[in-house]
C-alpha positions as CSV (number, residue, x, y, z in Angstrom):
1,X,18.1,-9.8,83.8
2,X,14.8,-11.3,82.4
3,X,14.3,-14.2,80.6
4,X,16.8,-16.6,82.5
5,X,16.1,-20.8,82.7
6,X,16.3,-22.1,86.1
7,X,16.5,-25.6,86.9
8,X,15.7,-27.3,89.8
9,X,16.0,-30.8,91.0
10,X,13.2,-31.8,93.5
11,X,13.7,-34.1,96.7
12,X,16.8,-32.5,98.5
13,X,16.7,-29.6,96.9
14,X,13.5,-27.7,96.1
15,X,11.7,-29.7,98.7
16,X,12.7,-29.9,102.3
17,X,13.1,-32.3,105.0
18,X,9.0,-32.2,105.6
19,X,9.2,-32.6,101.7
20,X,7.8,-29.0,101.7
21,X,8.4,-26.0,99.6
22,X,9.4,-23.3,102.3
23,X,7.2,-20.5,102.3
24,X,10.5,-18.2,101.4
25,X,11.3,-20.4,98.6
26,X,8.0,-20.5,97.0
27,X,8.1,-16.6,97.4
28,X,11.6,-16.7,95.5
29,X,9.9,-18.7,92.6
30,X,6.9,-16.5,92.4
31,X,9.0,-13.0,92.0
32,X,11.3,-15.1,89.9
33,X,9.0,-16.0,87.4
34,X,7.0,-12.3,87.7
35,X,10.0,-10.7,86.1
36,X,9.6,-12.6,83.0
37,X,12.3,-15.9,83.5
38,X,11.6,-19.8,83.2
39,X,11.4,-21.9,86.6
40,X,12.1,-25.5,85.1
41,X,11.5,-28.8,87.9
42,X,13.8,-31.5,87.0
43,X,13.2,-34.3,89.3
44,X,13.6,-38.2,89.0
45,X,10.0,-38.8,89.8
46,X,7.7,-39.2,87.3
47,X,5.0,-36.9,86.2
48,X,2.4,-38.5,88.4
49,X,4.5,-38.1,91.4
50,X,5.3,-34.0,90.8
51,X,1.9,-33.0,90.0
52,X,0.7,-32.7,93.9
53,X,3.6,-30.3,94.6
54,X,2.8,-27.9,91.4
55,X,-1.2,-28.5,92.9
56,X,-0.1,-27.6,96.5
57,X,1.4,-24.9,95.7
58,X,-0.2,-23.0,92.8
59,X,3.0,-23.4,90.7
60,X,2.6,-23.6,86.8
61,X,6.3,-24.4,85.1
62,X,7.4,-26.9,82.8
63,X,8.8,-30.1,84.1
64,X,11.4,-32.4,83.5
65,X,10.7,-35.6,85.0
66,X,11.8,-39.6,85.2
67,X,15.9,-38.1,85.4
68,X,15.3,-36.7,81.7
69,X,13.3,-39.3,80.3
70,X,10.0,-36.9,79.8
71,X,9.8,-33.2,79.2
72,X,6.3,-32.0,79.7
73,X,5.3,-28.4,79.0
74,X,2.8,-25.9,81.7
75,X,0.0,-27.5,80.3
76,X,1.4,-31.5,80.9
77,X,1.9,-31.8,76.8
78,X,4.4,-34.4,76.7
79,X,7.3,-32.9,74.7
80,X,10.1,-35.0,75.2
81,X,9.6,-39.2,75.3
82,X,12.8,-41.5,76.0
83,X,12.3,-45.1,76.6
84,X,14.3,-48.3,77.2
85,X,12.6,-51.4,75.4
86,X,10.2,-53.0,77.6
87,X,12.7,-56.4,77.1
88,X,15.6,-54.6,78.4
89,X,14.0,-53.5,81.2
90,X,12.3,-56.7,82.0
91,X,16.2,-58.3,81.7
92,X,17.3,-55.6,84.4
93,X,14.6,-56.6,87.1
94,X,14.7,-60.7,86.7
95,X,18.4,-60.1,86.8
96,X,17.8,-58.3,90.4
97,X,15.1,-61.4,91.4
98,X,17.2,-64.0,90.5
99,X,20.5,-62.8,92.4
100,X,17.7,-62.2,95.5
101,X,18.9,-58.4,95.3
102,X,17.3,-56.7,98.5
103,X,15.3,-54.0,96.1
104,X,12.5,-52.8,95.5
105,X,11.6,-51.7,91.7
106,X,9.3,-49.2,90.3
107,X,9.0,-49.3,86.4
108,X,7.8,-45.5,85.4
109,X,5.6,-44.3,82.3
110,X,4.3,-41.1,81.8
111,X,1.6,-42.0,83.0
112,X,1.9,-45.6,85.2
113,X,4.0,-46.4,87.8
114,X,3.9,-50.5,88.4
115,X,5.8,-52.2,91.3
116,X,5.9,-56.1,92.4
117,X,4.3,-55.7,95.6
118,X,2.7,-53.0,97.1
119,X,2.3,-53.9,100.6
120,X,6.4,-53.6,100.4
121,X,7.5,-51.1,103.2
122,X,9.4,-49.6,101.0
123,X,6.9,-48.9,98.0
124,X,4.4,-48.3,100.9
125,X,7.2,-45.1,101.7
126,X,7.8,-43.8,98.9
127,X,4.5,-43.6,98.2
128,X,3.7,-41.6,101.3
129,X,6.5,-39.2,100.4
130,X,5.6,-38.4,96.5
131,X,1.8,-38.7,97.2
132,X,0.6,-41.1,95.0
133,X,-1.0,-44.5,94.2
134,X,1.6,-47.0,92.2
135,X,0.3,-50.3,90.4
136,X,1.3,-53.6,90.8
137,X,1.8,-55.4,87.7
138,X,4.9,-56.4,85.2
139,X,7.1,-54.4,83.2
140,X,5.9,-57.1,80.2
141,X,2.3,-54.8,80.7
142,X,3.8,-51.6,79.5
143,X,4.8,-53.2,75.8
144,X,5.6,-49.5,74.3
145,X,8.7,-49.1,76.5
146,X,9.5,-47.8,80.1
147,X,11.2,-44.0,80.9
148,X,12.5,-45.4,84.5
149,X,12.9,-48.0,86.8
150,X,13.7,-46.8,90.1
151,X,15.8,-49.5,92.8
152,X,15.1,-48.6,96.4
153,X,17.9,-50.5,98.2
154,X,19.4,-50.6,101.5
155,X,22.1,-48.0,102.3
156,X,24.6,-50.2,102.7
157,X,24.2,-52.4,99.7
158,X,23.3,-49.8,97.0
159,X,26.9,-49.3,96.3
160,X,27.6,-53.0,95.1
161,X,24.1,-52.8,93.2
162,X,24.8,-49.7,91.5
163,X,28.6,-51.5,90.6
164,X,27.0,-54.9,89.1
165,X,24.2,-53.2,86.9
166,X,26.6,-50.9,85.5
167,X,29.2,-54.1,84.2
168,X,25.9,-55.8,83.1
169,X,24.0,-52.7,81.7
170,X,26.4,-50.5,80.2
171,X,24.3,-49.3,77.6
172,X,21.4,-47.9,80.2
173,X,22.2,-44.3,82.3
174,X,22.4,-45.4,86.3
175,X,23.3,-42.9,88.5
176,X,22.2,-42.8,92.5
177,X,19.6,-40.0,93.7
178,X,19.9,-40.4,97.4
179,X,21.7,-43.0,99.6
180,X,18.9,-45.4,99.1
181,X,17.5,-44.7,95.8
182,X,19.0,-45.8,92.2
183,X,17.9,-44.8,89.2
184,X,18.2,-46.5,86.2
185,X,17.4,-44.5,82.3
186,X,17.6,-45.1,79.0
187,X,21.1,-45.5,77.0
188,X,22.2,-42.1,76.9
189,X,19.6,-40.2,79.2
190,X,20.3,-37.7,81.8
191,X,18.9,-34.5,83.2
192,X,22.2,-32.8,81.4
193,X,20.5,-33.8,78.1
194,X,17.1,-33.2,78.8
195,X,18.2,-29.6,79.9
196,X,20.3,-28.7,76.8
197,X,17.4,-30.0,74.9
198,X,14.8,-27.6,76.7
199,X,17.3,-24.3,76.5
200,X,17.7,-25.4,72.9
201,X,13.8,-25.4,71.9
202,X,13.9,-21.6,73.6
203,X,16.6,-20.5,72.0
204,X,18.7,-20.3,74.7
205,X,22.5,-21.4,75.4
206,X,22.9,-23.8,78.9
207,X,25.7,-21.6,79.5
208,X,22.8,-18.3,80.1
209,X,20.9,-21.0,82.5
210,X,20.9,-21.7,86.1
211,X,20.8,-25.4,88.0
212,X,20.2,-26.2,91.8
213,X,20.7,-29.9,92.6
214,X,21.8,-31.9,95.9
215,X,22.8,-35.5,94.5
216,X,24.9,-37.6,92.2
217,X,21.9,-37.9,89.1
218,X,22.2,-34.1,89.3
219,X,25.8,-33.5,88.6
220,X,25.6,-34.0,84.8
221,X,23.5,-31.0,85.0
222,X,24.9,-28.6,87.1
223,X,28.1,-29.1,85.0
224,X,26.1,-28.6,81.9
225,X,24.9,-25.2,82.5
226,X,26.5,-21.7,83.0
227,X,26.1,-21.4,87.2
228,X,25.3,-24.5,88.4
229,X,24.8,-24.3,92.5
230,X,24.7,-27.6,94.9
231,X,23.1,-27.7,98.0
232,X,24.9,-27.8,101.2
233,X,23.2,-30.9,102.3
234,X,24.6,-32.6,99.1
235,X,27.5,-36.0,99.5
236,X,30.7,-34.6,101.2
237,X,32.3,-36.3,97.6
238,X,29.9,-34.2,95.3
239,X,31.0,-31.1,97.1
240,X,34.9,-31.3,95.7
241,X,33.1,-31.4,92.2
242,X,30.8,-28.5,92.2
243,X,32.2,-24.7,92.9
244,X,28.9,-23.0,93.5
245,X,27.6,-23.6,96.6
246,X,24.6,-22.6,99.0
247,X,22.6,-23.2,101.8
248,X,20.3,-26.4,102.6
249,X,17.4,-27.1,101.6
250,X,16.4,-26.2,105.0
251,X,17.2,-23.2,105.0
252,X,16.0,-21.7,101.6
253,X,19.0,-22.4,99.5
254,X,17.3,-21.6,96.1
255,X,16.0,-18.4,97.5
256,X,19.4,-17.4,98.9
257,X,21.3,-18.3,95.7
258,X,18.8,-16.3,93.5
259,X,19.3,-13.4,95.5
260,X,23.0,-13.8,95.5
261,X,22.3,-13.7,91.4
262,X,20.2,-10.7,91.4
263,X,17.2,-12.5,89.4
264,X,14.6,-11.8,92.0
């Protein structure tokens, strides 16, 4: 059936454990798009940090980035702007400094991406994995508002971090994106919204529209659409919440899932 939406989130998902797009899954994408439907990325990275895996692999498709914060169309028009008030989030991180939180934050614009320190391990890592150059500067610098901050924590203490922003910050969207990664949006902003908002401008119900997603920050999503599919390297306590299942993302779950649907 042409002229289906799919969504897919990113890391975990679309990429896999070489942060790689498998050569079958790129080939799924390709056919997919030939017969006329919409391939959508819907990642938490920002725009900066997705444009070296739509370069690498000749892929042209819209993309929702910063966990719904920015649409952007093939062309990198920003559609779609949501921001938290560059006072809020400067609240958020000198709340984290002053309790001597073990994270690391990244504030996000369209088109910055500032940290505290970049010769942090952890900023130097991520930086590695999403191929690109962050800032180091102050959220105070980006005066017209930030689309994400992004808390790289230990494993082990995430879970208590996640717990204390959300009593202090009840009005900001926090969900987790890995074990290690938290990530913190405007009130009221989730890859959910952002996708009804983008089947809406094409005139299309989320209940005609496919999702693939592997963590927590994509659950809001997969429930908002008509077949929403998690990937079998996903939480063993995200699996009892999501039917529709297939394979890794080492092993070409978005290609297997799209064949399983007949779209390709």
């Amino acid at each position: 059936m042409p002229g289906r939406i799919v969504f897919s989130d990113v890391d975990g998902t679309l990429l896999n454990s070489a942060h790689a797009i498998a050569p079958r899954t790129r080939a799924a994408i390709a056919a997919l798009q030939e017969k006329g439907n919409l391939f959508v990325l819907v990642s938490a990275r920002s725009p900066a940090c997705l444009y070296p895996i739509l370069e690498e692999n000749a892929l042209r498709c819209p993309l929702i980035a910063c966990n719904g914060a920015l649409t952007l169309d093939e062309k990198r028009n920003v559609l779609r702007d949501e921001r938290m008030p560059a006072a809020q989030a400067q609240a958020l991180i000198e709340r984290l400094e002053r309790a001597g939180t073990d994270a690391a934050w990244c504030a996000y614009t369209a088109t910055r991406w500032l940290v505290r320190d970049r010769r942090d391990a952890r900023i130097r890592r991520e930086e590695e994995i999403v191929r690109a150059l962050s800032e180091e500067g102050t959220v105070a610098e980006l005066a017209d508002g930030v689309n994400k901050i992004l808390l790289i924590c230990g494993e082990e203490a995430q879970p208590a971090i996640e717990a204390a922003l959300r009593r202090e910050f009840p009005q900001l969207s926090i969900a987790a994106s890995s074990g290690t990664l938290l990530e913190v949006s405007p009130a009221g902003v989730t890859k959910a919204g952002a996708v009804r908002a983008f089947c809406a401008s094409h005139g299309t119900a989320p209940s005609e529209a496919l999702a693939f997603g592997d963590n927590w920050n994509d659950l809001p999503m997969l429930e908002a659409v008509g077949r929403g599919y998690l990937m079998d390297n996903a939480p063993v306590a995200l699996r009892a919440r999501i039917p529709l299942r297939t394979l890794d993302n080492d092993h070409d779950g978005i290609a297997a899932a799209l064949e399983k649907e007949g779209l390709l």
